[in-house]
C-alpha positions as CSV (number, residue, x, y, z in Angstrom):
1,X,0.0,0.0,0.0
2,X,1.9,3.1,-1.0
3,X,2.0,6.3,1.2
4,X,-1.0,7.8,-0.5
5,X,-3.2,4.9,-0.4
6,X,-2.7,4.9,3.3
7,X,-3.6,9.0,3.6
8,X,-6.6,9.1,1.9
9,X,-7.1,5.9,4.1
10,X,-6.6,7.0,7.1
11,X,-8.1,10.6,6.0
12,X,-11.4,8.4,5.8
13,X,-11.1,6.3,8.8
14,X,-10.0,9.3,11.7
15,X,-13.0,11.5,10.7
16,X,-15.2,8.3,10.6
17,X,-14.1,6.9,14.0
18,X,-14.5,10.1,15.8
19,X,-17.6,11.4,14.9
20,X,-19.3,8.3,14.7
21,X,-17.7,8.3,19.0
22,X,-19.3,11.5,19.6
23,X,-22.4,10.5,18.1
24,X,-22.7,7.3,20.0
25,X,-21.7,9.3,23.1
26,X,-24.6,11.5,22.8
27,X,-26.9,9.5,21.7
28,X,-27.0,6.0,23.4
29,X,-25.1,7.6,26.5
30,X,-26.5,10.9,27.0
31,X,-23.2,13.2,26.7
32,X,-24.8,16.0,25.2
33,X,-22.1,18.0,23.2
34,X,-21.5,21.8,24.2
35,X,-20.7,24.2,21.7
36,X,-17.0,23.8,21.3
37,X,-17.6,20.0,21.0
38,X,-19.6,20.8,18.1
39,X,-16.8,22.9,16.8
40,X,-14.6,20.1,16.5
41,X,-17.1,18.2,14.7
42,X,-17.5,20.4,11.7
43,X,-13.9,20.6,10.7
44,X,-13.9,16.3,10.4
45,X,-17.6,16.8,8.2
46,X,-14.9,18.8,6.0
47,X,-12.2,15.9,6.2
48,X,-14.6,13.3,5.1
49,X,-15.5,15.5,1.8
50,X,-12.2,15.8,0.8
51,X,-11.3,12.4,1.9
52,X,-14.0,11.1,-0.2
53,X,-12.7,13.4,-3.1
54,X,-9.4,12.4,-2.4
55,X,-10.5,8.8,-3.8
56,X,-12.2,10.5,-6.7
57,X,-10.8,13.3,-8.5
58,X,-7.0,14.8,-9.1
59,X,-4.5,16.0,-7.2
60,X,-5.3,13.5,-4.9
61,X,-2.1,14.1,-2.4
62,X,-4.1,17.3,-2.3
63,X,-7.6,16.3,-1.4
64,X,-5.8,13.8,1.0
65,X,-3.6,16.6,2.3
66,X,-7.0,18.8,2.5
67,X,-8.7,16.1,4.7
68,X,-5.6,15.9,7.1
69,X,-5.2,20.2,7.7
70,X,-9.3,19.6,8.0
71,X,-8.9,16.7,10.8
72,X,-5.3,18.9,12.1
73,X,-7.9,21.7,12.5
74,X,-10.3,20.0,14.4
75,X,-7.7,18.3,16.7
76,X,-6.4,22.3,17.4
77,X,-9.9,23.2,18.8
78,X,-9.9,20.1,21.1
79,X,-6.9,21.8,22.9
80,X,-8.0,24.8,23.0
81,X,-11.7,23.0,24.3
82,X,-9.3,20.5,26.6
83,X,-7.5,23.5,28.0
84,X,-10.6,24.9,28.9
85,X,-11.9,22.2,30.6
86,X,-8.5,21.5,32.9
87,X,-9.2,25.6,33.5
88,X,-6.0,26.6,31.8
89,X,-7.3,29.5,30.2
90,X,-10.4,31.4,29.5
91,X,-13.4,29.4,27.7
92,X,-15.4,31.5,25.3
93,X,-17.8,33.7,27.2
94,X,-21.2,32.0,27.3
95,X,-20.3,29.0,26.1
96,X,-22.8,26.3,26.8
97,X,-25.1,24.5,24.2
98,X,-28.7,22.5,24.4
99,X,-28.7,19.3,23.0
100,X,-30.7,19.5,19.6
101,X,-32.7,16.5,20.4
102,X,-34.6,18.7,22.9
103,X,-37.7,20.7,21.5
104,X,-37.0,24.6,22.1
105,X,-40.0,25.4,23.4
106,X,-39.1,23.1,25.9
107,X,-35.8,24.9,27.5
108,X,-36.4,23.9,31.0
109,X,-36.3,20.2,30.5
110,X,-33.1,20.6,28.1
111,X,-29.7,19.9,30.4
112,X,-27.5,23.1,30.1
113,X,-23.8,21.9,28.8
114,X,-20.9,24.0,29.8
115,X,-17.6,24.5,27.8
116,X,-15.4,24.1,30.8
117,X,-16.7,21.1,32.3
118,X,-15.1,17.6,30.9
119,X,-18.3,15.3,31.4
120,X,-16.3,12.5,31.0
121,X,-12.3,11.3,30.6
122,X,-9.9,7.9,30.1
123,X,-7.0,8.1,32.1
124,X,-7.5,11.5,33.3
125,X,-7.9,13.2,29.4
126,X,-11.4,14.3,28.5
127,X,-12.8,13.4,25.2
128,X,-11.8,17.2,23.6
129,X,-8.3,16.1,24.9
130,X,-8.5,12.6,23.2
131,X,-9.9,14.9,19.9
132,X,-6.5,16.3,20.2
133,X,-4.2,13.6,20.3
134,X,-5.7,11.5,17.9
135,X,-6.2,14.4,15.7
136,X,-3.3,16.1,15.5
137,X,-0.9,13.0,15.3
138,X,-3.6,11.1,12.8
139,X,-3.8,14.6,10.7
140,X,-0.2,15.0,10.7
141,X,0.4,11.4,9.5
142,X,-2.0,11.9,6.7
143,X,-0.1,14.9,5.9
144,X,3.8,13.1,5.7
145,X,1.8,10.3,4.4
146,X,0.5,12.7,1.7
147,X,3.7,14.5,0.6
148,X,5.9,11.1,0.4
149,X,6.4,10.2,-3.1
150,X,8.3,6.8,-3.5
């Protein structure tokens, strides 16, 4: 498997695995997202695209390369959202989402979420934190991946 078959495979599989994570967390476990989870999501929506273009259309390297800045972008937010949480710094003021599932007529029985709380964590990293590793070290494989040429 040469070095671009494995980017545009991995650009597939990262954005794949961690979104479809955050959508089972929310949905069959009740971790409702706040609004700089949902920033990290968009960024891997993007990754996917140009992932799936990647296997399509030419340049390749640089739909595959596009997919791993997208998933390098999202990663990037999950530190910033991670050093929220462990109250390095300042969160974005007013930072807290509803989950959409709740009808908005209906704010009182929707859970308020809060930016700078970690709802859950492995080994003392929360899942914004685990959105960084894996994103930044997956997205920057995809890109060395990408720019080898044998």
């Amino acid at each position: 498997m040469s070095g671009l078959d494995q980017a545009r495979a991995l650009a597939l599989a990262i954005p794949v695995a961690l979104l479809g994570g955050a959508y089972v967390s929310q949905y069959v476990f009740g971790l409702y997202p706040c609004e700089m989870c949902l920033w990290q999501r968009y960024p891997h929506f993007a990754a996917l695209a140009f992932a799936l273009v990647a296997y399509l259309a030419v340049p390749r390297r640089v739909w595959a390369a596009l997919a791993g800045l997208a998933i390098v972008t999202s990663g990037l937010i999950g530190g910033f959202h991670a050093g929220v949480e462990y109250g390095w710094w300042e969160g974005i003021t007013g930072c807290a989402g509803l989950p959409g599932s709740i009808d908005v007529m209906d704010v009182n029985a929707a859970p308020l979420v809060r930016c700078d709380v970690a709802p859950w964590s492995l080994f003392g990293i929360s899942l914004a934190g685990w959105n960084f590793l894996i994103s930044t070290i997956g997205g920057g494989a995809i890109l060395a991946l990408a720019a080898y040429k044998k």
